[in-house]
C-alpha positions as CSV (number, residue, x, y, z in Angstrom):
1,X,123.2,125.1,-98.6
2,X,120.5,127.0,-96.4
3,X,117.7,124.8,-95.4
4,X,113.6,125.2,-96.3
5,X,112.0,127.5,-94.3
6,X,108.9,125.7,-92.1
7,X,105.8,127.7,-92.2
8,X,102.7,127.6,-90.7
9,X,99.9,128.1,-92.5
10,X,96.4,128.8,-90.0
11,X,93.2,128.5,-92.6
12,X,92.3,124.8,-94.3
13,X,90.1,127.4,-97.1
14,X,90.9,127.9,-100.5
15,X,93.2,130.8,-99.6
16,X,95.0,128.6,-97.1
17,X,95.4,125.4,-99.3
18,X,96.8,127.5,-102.3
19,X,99.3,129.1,-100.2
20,X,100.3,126.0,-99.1
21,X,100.4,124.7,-102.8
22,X,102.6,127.5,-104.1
23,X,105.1,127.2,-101.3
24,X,105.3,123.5,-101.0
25,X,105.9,123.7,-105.1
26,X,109.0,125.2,-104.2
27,X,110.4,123.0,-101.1
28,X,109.4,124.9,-98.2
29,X,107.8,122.7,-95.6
30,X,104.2,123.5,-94.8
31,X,102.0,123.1,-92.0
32,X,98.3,123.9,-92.2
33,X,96.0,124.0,-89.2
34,X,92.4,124.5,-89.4
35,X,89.6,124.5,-86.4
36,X,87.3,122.5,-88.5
37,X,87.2,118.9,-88.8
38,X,87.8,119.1,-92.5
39,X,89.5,121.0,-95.4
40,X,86.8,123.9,-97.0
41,X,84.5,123.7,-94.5
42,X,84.0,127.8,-94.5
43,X,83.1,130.3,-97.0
44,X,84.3,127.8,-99.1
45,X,82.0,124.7,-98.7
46,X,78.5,126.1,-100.3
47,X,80.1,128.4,-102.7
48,X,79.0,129.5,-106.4
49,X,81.4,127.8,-108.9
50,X,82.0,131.3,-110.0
51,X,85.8,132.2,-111.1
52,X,84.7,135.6,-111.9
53,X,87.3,138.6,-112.9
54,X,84.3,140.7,-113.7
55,X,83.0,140.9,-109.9
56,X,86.4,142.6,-108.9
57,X,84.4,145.7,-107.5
58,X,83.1,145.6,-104.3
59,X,79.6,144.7,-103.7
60,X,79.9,147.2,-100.9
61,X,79.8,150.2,-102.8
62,X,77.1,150.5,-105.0
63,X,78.2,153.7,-106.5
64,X,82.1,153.1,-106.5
65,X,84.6,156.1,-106.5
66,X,87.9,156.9,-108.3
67,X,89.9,154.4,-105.2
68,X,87.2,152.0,-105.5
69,X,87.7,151.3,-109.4
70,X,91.2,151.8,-108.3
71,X,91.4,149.0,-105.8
72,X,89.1,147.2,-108.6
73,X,91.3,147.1,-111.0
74,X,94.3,145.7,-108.8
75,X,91.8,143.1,-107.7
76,X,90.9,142.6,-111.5
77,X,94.5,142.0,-112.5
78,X,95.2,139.4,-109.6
79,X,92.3,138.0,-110.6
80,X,92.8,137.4,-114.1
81,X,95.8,135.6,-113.0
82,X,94.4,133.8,-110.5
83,X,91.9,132.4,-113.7
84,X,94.5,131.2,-115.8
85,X,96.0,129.5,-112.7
86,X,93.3,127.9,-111.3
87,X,92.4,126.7,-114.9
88,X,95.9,124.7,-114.8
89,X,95.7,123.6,-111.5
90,X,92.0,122.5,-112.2
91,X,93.7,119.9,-115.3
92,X,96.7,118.9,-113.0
93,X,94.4,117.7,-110.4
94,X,91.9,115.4,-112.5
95,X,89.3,117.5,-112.4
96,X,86.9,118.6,-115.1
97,X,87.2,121.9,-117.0
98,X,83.8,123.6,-117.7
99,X,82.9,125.9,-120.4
100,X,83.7,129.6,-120.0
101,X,81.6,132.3,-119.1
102,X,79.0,134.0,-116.4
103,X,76.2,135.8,-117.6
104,X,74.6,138.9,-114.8
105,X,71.1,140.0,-115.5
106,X,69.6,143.2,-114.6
107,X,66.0,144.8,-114.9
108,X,66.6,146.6,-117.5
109,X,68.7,147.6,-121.1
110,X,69.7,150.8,-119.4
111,X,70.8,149.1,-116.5
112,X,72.8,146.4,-118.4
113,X,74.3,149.3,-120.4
114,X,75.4,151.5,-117.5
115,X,77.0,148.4,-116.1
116,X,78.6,147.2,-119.0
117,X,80.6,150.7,-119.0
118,X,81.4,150.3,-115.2
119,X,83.0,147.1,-116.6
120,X,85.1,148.6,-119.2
121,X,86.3,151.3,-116.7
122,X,88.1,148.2,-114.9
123,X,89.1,146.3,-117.9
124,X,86.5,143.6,-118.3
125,X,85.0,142.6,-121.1
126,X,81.1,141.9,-121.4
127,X,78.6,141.8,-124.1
128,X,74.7,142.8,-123.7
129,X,72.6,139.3,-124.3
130,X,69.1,138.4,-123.8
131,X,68.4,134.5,-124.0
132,X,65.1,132.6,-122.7
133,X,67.1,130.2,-120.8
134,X,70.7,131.5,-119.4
135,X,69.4,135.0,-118.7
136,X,65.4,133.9,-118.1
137,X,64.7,136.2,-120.8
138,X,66.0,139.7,-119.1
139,X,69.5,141.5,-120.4
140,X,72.3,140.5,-119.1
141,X,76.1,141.2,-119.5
142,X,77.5,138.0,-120.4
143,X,81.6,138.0,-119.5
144,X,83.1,135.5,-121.9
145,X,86.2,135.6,-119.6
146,X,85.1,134.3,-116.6
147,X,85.1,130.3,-115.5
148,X,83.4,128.4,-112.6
149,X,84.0,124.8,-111.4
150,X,83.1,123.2,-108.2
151,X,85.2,125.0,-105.3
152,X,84.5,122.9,-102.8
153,X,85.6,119.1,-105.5
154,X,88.7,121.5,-105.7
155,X,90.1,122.1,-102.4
156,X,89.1,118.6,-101.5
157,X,91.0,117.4,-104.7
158,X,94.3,119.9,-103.7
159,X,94.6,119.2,-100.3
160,X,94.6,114.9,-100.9
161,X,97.8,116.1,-103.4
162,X,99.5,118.6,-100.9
163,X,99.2,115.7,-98.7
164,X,101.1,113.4,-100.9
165,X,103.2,116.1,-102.0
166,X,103.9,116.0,-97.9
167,X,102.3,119.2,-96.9
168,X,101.2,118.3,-93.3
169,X,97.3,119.0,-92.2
170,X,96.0,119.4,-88.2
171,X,92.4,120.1,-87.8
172,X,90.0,120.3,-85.2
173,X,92.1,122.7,-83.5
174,X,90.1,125.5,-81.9
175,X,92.5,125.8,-78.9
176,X,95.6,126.7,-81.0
177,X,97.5,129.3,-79.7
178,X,100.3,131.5,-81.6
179,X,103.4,133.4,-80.0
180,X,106.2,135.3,-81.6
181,X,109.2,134.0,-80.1
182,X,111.6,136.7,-81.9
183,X,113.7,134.2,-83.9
184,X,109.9,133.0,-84.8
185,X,106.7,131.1,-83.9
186,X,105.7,128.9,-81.4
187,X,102.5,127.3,-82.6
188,X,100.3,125.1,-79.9
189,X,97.5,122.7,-80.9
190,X,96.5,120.4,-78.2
191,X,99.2,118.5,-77.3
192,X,101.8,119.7,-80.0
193,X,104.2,122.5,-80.2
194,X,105.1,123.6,-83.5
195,X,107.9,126.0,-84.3
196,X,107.3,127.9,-87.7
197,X,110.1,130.4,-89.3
198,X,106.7,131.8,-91.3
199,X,103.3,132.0,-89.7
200,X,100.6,133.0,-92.4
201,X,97.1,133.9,-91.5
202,X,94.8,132.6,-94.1
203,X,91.9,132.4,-91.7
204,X,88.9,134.5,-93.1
205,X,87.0,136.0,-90.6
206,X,89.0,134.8,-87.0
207,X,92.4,136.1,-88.8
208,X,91.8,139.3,-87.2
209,X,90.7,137.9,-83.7
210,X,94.6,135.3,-84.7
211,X,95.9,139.1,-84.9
212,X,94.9,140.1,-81.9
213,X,96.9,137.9,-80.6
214,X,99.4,139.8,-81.7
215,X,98.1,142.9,-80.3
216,X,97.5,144.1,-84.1
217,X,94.9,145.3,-85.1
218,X,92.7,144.0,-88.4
219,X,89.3,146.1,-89.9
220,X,87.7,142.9,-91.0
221,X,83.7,143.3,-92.1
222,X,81.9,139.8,-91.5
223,X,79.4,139.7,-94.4
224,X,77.4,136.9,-94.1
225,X,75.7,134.6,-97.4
226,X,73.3,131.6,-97.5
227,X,73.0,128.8,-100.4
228,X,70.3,126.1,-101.0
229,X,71.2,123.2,-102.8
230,X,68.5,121.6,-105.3
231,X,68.1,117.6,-106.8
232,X,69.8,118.0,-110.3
233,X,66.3,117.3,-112.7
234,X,66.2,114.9,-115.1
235,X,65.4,116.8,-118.1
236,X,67.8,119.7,-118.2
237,X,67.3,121.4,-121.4
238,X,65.6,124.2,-119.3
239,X,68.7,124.9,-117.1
240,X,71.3,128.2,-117.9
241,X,74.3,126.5,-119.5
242,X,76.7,128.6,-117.3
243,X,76.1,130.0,-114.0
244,X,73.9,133.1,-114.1
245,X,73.9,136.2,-111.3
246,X,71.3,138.2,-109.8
247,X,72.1,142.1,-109.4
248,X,70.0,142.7,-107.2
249,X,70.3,140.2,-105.2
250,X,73.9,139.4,-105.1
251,X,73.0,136.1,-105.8
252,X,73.9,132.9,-108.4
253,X,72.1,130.1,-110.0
254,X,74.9,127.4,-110.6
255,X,75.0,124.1,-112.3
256,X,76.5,121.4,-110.7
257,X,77.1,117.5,-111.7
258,X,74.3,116.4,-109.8
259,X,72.8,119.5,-108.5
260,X,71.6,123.3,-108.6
261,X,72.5,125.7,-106.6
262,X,71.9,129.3,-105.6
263,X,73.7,131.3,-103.4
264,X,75.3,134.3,-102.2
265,X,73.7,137.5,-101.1
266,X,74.7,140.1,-99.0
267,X,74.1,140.5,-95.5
268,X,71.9,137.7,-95.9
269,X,71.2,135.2,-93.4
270,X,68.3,133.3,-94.5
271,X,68.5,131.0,-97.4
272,X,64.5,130.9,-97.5
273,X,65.1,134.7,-98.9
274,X,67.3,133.8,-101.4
275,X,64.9,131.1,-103.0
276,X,61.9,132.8,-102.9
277,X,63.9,135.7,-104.9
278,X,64.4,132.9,-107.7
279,X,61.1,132.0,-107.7
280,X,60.4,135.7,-108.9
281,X,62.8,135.4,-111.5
282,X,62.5,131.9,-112.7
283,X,59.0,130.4,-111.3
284,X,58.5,128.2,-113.7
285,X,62.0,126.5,-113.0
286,X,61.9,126.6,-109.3
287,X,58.6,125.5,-109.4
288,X,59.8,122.1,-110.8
289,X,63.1,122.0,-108.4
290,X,60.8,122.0,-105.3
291,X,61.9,122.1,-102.1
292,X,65.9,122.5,-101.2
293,X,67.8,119.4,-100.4
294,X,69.9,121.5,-98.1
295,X,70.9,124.5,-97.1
296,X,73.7,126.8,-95.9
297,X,74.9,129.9,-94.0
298,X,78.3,131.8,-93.8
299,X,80.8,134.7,-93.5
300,X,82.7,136.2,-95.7
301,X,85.8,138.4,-94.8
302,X,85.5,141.8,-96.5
303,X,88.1,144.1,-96.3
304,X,86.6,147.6,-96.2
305,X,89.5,149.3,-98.9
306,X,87.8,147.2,-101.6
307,X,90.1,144.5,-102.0
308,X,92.0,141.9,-99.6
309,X,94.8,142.1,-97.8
310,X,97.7,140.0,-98.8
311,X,101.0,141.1,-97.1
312,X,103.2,141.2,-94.3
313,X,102.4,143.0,-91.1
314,X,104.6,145.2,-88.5
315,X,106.4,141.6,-87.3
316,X,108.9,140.3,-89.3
317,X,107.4,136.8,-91.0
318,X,104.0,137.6,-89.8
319,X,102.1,137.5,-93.3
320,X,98.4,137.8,-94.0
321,X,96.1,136.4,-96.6
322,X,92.7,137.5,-96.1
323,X,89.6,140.4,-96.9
324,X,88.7,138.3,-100.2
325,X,85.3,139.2,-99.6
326,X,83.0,137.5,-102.5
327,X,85.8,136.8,-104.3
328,X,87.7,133.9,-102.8
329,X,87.6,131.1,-104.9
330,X,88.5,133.7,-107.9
331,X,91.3,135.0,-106.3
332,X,92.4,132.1,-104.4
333,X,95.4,130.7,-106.5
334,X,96.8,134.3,-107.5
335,X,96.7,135.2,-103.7
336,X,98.8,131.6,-103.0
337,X,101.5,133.0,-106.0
338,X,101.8,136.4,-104.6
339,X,102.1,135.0,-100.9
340,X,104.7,132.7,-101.7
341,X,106.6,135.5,-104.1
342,X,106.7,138.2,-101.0
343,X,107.6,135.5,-98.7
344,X,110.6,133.6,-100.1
345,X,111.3,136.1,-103.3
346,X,111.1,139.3,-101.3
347,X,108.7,140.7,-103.8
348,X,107.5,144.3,-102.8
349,X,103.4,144.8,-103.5
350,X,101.9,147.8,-102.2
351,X,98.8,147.1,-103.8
352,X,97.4,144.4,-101.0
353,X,99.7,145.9,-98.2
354,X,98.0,145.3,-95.1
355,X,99.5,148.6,-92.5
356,X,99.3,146.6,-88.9
């Protein structure tokens, strides 16, 4: 009987630990290394709650072409998937399961409209709502499809079961250093030497410096975002009931447990920005959250053909899993299926091929 392939998995993320999860669900032995101390300590530590099918376009082209909506709809399709999946994996681990739906408002009727078409034309489904609470009173499309939940409870929560599932974890390793050795990897953190059949890059932004490496070559856009994290208040009843996203800003108001957030942007570096653009749209709310308990800044990975790149590169077992852009924690258990299907099935996917 042939043995389990090991493979080395660089990236603690969301993208990382779901690859990790759909592999290790089928024997294979799994390594993951990360350079932080911690799992989801990236893009994935401050992030919206969103699971959101309906952002599958690119924020980077505001007035998309035929191949954008193209690459769209691929996107929208693994991340409709990815939904369901998550959903599942959300129950398996213990976690809670919130209430469906995102709501996006917009200036105007005739804005909402034209968008809701730009929806259609990707296979999303949205409805034109105006509410006084979730949409602060402006139309909004409200996507009865999408989900959010807590990304950051979630990695936390799948990488404690990986690790009793036996999936092994190394971080704080910002030395590591990668070599194809022809029959495979040699992987070097500090003081160990790991050999891997599989090497996987699931590193966001450094998986193109990791292909380098390599001497291929990666067109990675860092895009950075900033959150700030409010004191949950104690009467609620004045709160959107699911999380609620800013056109123009490219940014969310989410719900938490015990606190609210907003986040995203694009390009954005300041969180201060971000909160004074709420205060605009919500200042009586905002007013009465106060000041931000904390704060946050980060860099997304955005691949520039409009959706990520999940594939295999020009050296045999050298896969990549990476360019989710603002859609990581949507995409991130579909990307772990499809990794571990081209990997150990030999599925062909054209439609996330990476060419290096």
């Amino acid at each position: 009987m042939e043995s389990s392939p090991n493979i080395t998995i660089i990236g603690a993320g969301l993208i990382g630990l779901c690859s990790a999860d759909a592999l290790s669900s089928r024997g294979v032995n799994v390594t993951v290394i990360d350079a932080r101390p911690g799992p989801c300590e990236g893009t994935s530590f401050s992030n919206s709650g969103m699971i959101h099918p309906s952002q599958a376009l690119s924020w980077d082209t505001p007035k998309p072409s035929p191949s954008d909506l193209d690459a769209a709809r691929v996107t929208a399709a693994l991340a409709k998937r990815s939904r369901d999946l998550l959903v599942d994996m959300t129950k398996r681990l213990g976690l809670p399961v919130r209430p469906g739906g995102c709501l996006q408002i917009f200036k105007d009727f005739e804005t909402a409209r034209s968008a809701q078409k730009s929806y259609g034309e990707i296979g999303i489904l949205s409805n034109i709502v105006i509410d006084p609470i979730d949409s602060f009173g402006r139309p909004a499309c409200q996507f009865p499809n999408d989900n959010s939940g807590d990304a950051r409870a979630f990695g936390c929560a799948l990488e404690m079961d990986l690790r009793a599932r036996g999936v092994s974890f190394i971080y704080g390793a910002a030395d590591t250093d990668v070599r194809h050795t022809g029959a495979g990897f040699t992987v070097r953190v500090s003081d160990q030497i790991l050999k891997a059949d599989h090497l996987i890059l699931a590193a966001g932004i450094q998986t193109a410096s990791l292909l380098s490496k390599f001497e291929i070559r990666m067109q990675l856009k860092a895009v950075s975002g900033a959150a700030a994290d409010f004191v949950l208040p104690e009467i609620i009843d004045d709160l959107p009931s699911c999380p609620v996203m800013d056109t123009e800003s490219r940014s969310a108001m989410t719900v938490f447990k015990n606190r609210v957030r907003i986040s995203g942007g694009w390009g954005l570096e300041d969180p201060a920005s971000l909160v004074e653009c709420w205060r605009d749209i919500a200042p009586a709310l905002m007013l009465r959250l106060g000041r931000p308990r904390s704060t946050w800044t980060g860099v997304r990975p955005v691949s520039p053909v409009g959706r990520p790149y999940i594939s295999g590169s020009s050296i045999p077992n050298l896969w990549v899993n990476t360019g989710h852009g603002h859609m990581g924690w949507t995409l991130c258990a579909g990307s772990g299926e499809l990794m571990s299907e081209l990997i150990l099935d030999g599925r062909r996917d054209s439609r996330f091929a990476f060419s290096g």
